[in-house]
C-alpha positions as CSV (number, residue, x, y, z in Angstrom):
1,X,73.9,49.2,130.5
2,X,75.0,50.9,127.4
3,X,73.7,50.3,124.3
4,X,75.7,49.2,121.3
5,X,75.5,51.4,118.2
6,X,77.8,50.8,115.5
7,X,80.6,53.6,114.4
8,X,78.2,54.7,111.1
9,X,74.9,55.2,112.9
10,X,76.6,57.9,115.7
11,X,78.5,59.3,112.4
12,X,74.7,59.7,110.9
13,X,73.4,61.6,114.5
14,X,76.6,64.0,114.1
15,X,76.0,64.8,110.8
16,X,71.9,65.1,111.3
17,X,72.9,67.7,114.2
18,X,75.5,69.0,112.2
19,X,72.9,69.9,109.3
20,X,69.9,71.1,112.3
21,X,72.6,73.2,113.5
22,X,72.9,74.9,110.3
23,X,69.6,75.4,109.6
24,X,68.5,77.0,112.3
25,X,71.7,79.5,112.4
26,X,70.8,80.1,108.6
27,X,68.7,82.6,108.7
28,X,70.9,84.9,111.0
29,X,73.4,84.5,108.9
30,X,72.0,87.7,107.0
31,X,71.9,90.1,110.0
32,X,75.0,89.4,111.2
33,X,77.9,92.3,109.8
34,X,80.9,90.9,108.4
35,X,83.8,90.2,110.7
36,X,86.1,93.3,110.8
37,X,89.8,92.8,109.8
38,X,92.1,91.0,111.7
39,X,94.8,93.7,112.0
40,X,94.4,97.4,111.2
41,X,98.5,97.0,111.2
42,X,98.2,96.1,107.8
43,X,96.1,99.4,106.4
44,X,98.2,102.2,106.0
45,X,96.5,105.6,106.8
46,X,96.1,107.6,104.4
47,X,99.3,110.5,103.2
48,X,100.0,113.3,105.9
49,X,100.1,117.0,104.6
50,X,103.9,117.5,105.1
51,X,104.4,120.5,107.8
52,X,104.6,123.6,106.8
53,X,108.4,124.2,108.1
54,X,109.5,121.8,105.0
55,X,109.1,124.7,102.6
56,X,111.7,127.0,104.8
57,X,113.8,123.8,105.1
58,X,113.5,123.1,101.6
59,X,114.8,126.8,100.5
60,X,117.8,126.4,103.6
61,X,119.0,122.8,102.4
62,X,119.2,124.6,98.7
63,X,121.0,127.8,99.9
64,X,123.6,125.5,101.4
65,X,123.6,123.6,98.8
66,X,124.2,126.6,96.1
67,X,127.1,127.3,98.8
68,X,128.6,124.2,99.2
69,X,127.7,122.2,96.1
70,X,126.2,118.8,95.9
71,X,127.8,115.9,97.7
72,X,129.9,113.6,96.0
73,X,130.1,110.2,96.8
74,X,132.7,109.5,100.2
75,X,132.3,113.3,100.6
76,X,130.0,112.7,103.8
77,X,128.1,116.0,102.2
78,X,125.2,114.3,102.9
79,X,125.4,113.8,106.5
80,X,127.0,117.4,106.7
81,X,123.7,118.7,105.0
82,X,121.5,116.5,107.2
83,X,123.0,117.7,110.5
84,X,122.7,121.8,109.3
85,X,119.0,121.1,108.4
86,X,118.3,119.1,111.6
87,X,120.3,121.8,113.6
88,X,117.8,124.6,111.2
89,X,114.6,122.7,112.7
90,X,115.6,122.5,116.4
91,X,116.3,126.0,116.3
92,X,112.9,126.7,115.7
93,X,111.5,124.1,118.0
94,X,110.7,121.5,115.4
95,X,112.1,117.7,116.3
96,X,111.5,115.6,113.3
97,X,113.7,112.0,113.4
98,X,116.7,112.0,111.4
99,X,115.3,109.6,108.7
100,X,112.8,112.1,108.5
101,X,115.2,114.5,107.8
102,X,117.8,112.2,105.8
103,X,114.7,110.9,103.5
104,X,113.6,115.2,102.4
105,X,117.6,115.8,101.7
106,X,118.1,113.1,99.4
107,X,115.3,114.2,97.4
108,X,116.4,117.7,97.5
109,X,120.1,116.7,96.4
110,X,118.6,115.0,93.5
111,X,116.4,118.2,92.9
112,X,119.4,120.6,93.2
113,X,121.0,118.3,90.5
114,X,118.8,118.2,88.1
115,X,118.5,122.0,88.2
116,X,121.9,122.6,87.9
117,X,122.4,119.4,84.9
118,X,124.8,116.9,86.7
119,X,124.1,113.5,86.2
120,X,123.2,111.3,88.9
């Protein structure tokens, strides 16, 4: 037959294992290492060295650029610009994405403006 025990004396047993539990895992608390991070999603590696071809890329976009002028807006100069550099790399074997490509002419277009004074 079972034994009666009222609801506070098993709560009392739970808590006296509870507190033996933590005890004895105490002292390993120390060697164990801290828990690595949950996601390494969230770290962002550290900055690439852009590639080398960006410099030759870089003086192309601004020869066209002296040729052609800056883009104005509804011009679709831009886009005209993005496809002669992307057309520049592939003839050399170099396939960077086009929002690669888009992102280094829009700070080039904002380079070539400043040297030549327009506003922005």
């Amino acid at each position: 037959m079972t034994e009666f025990r009222p609801w506070h004396q098993a709560a009392k047993r739970r808590e006296r294992r509870a507190v033996v539990a933590v005890v004895v895992t105490r002292p390993n608390v120390a060697a164990v290492p801290p828990p690595a991070p949950l996601s390494k999603a969230k770290r962002r590696p550290p900055p690439k060295q852009p590639n080398p071809y960006w410099e030759e890329a870089h003086r192309v976009a601004m020869a066209w650029l002296d040729e052609h002028g800056y883009p104005k807006a509804g011009d679709h100069g831009q886009a005209k610009l993005v496809k002669h550099v992307m057309q520049w790399l592939s003839d050399r074997d170099h396939e960077p994405g086009e929002r690669t490509v888009r992102r280094y002419v829009a700070g080039w277009i904002e380079e070539y403006k400043r040297m030549v004074g327009a506003s922005s």
